[in-house]
Every structure is written in structure tokens, then in C-alpha cells.
PLY file of the C-alpha trace (Angstrom):
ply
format ascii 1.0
element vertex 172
property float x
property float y
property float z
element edge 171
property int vertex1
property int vertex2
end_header
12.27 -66.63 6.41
11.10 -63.56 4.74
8.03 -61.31 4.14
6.49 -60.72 1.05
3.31 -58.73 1.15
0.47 -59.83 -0.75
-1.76 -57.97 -2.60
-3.92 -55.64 -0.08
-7.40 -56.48 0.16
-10.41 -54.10 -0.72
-11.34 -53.84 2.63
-15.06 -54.90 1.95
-16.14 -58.21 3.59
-17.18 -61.27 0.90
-20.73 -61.53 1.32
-23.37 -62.17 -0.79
-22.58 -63.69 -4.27
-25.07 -65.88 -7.36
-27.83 -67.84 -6.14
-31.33 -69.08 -8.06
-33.92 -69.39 -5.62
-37.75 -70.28 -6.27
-40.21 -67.62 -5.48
-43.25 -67.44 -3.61
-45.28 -67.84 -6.37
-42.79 -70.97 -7.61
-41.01 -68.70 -10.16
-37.17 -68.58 -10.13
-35.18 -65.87 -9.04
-31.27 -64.56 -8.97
-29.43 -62.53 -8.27
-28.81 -61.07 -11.24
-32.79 -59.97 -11.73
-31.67 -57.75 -8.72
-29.20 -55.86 -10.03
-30.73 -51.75 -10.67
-31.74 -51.41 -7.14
-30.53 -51.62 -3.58
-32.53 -54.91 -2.33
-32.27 -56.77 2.06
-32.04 -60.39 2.52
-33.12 -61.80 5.93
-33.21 -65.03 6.68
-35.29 -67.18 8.44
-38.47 -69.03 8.52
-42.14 -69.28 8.64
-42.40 -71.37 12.36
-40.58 -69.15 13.91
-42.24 -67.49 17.03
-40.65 -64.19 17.41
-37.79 -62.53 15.46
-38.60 -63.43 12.29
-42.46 -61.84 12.19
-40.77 -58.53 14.03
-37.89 -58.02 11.44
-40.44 -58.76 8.85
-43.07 -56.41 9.91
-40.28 -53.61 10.70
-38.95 -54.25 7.30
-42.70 -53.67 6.03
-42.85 -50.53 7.90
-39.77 -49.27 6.45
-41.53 -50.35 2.90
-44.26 -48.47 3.64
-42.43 -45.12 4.61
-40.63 -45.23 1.34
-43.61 -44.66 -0.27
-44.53 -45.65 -4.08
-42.23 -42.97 -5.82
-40.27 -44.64 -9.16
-37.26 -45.30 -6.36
-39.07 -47.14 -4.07
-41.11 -49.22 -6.46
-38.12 -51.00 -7.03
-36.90 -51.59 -3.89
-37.27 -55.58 -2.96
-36.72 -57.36 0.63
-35.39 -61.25 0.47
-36.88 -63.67 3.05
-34.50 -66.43 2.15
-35.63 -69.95 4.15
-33.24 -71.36 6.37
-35.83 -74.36 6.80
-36.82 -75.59 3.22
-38.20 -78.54 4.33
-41.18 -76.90 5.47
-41.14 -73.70 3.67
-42.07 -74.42 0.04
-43.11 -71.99 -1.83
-47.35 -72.23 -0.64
-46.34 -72.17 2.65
-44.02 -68.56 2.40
-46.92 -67.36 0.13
-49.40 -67.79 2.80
-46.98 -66.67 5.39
-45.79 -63.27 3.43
-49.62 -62.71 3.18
-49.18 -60.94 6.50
-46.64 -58.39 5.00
-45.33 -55.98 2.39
-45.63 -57.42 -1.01
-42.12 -56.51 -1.56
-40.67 -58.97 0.61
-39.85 -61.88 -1.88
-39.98 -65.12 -0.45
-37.54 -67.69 -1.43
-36.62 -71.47 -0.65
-34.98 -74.24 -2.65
-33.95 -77.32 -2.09
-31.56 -77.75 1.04
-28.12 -77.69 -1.11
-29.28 -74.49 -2.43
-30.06 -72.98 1.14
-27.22 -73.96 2.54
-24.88 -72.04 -0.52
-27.02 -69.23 0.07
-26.65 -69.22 3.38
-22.65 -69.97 3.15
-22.52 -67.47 0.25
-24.07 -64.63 2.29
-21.79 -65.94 5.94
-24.77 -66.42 7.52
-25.69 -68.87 10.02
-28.42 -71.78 10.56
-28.77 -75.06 12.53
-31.83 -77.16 13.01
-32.41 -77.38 17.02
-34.88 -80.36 17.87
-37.26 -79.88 20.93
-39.06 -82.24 23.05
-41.80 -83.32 21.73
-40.06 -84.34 18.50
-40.30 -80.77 16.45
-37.67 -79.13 16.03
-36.72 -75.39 15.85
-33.80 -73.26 13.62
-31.38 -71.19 15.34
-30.23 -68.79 12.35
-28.50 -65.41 12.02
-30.98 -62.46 12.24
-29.05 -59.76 10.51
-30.59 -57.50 8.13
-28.15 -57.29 5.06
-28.35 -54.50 2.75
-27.07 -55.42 -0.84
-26.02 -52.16 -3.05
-28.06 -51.73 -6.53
-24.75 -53.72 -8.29
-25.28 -56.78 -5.55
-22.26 -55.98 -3.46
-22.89 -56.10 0.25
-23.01 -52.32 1.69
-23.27 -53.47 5.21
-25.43 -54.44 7.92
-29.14 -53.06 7.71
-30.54 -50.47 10.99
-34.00 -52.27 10.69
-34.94 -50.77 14.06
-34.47 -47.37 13.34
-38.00 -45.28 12.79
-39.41 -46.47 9.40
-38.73 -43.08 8.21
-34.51 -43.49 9.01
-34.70 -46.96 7.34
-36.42 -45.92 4.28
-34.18 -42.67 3.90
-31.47 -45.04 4.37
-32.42 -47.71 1.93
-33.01 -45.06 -0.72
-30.16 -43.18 -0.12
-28.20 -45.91 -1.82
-30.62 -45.91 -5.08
0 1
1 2
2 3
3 4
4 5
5 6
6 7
7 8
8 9
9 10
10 11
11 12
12 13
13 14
14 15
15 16
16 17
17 18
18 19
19 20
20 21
21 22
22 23
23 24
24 25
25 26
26 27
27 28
28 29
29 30
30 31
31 32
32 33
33 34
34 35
35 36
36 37
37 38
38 39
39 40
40 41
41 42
42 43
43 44
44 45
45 46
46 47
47 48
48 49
49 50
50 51
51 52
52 53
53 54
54 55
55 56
56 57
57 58
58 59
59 60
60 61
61 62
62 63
63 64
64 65
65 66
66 67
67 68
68 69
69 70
70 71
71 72
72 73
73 74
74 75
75 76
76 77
77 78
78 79
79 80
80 81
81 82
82 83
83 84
84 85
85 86
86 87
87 88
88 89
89 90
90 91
91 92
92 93
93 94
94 95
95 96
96 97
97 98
98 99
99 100
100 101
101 102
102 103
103 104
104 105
105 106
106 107
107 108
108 109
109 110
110 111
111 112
112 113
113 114
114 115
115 116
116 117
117 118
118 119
119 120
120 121
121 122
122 123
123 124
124 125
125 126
126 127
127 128
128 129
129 130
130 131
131 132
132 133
133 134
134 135
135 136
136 137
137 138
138 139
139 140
140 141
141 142
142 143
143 144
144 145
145 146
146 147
147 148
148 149
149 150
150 151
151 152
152 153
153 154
154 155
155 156
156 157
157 158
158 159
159 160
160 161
161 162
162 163
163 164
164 165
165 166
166 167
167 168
168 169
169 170
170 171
């Protein structure tokens, strides 16, 4: 038996890749329409009771301290659904109401979802409670995607608003 190195890796980790999602506002959007501008993807979903409406509303806050210069205008958060079957597009609109109009909401169908959610190595599981409802257990990373769509890392979301919006600009 011998050894024959392969070729060495990059050293970057795989995440994040094509997907078409629908929009709040029911219009599609990819990837690609990204591409210019550093942009987050979180994912979760509207029912959920805790970490969802704090990493949204931190992510707003970090919005907000970037301020409306040319740089920041551009910069976009993803709320991607991990629970399309209740989150269609009315239901994120009235949901996102709550926060910076930056953060995109999107959903699909639940094939689409779940290649997002493969694509990006995230994780989500439907968890059904007692009384017949049911609950989503999902990764609650903050991802920051570079301006070219590469994945940069994992996003500080609970640094000041100031840190996180220094950081998110820094990689304009």
C-alpha cells in the first residue's frame, strides 16, 4: 500500500453555494443578485419564541450603526425559512415588519429549503410538541458571505452594533 497525496485543499470550508428563493414581497431572488456586496444569512422562522427575534433585532442594530453611506446601502441580511410550510412569503412580510428593511426574507417550497439549508451546512428538524404543534430546532449561526458569495466565516452578531457594522463593512 502506498501514499499518494492528493491535491491540498484551499483551506476554506464549502458553504454557501446557488439558490433561488422567493422574497418577501413574492419576487425571486439568488444568489447571484448578491454578488457586489458582503450580505448574512440566518436562518430560522417566524414562530419562533426567542433566538430568532434577538438575532434579528441585533442584526437590525448592526444595520442601523452602519448608517446610509453608498457602502451600507448595499449591505443585505438573509432570513432564509427553515419552516416553509408556514412561512410564505405574507407571513415573513408581516413578520420582518418588526425589523430593518434590509433583512430579506426568503422561503420556497420545502425541496428548496432543504438545498439551502444543505448548501449552506446548516441544520433544521421539525420538533412536534404536545398539543399537536410543532416547533424547529435549527442552527442559529450568523454567516457572513464575502461581496463574491464565498463564505468569510461565522458572523460576531453580539458584538456592540458599532463592532458588527465596522466589521460587516470592512469586507465591502
Amino acid at each position: 500500500m502506498t501514499f499518494s497525496p492528493g491535491r491540498q485543499g484551499s483551506g476554506t470550508a464549502s458553504v454557501g453555494g446557488p439558490f433561488t428563493l422567493t422574497t418577501q414581497e413574492g419576487k425571486p431572488l439568488s444568489d447571484t443578485d448578491l454578488k457586489g456586496s458582503p450580505f448574512l444569512v440566518f436562518f430560522g422562522f417566524t414562530h419562533c419564541p426567542d433566538i430568532c427575534p434577538t438575532k434579528l433585532f441585533e442584526i437590525s442594530e448592526a444595520l442601523r450603526a452602519a448608517g446610509d453611506g453608498d457602502k451600507a446601502k448595499k449591505l443585505k441580511a438573509l432570513f432564509i425559512t427553515v419552516d416553509p410550510e408556514r412561512d410564505t412569503p405574507e407571513a415573513m412580510k408581516s413578520y420582518l415588519g418588526s425589523f430593518n428593511s434590509r433583512i430579506v426574507g426568503l422561503s420556497g417550497d420545502r425541496a428548496a429549503i432543504d438545498a439551502v439549508i444543505k448548501t449552506y451546512r446548516a441544520y433544521a428538524k421539525k420538533v412536534p410538541l404536545k398539543d399537536g404543534d410543532y416547533t424547529m430546532d435549527h442552527t442559529a449561526l450568523v454567516y457572513l458571505m464575502g461581496k463574491d458569495g464565498s463564505f468569510v466565516g461565522a458572523f460576531n452578531i453580539e458584538q456592540t452594533p458599532a463592532q458588527a457594522a465596522a466589521e460587516w463593512l470592512r469586507h465591502s
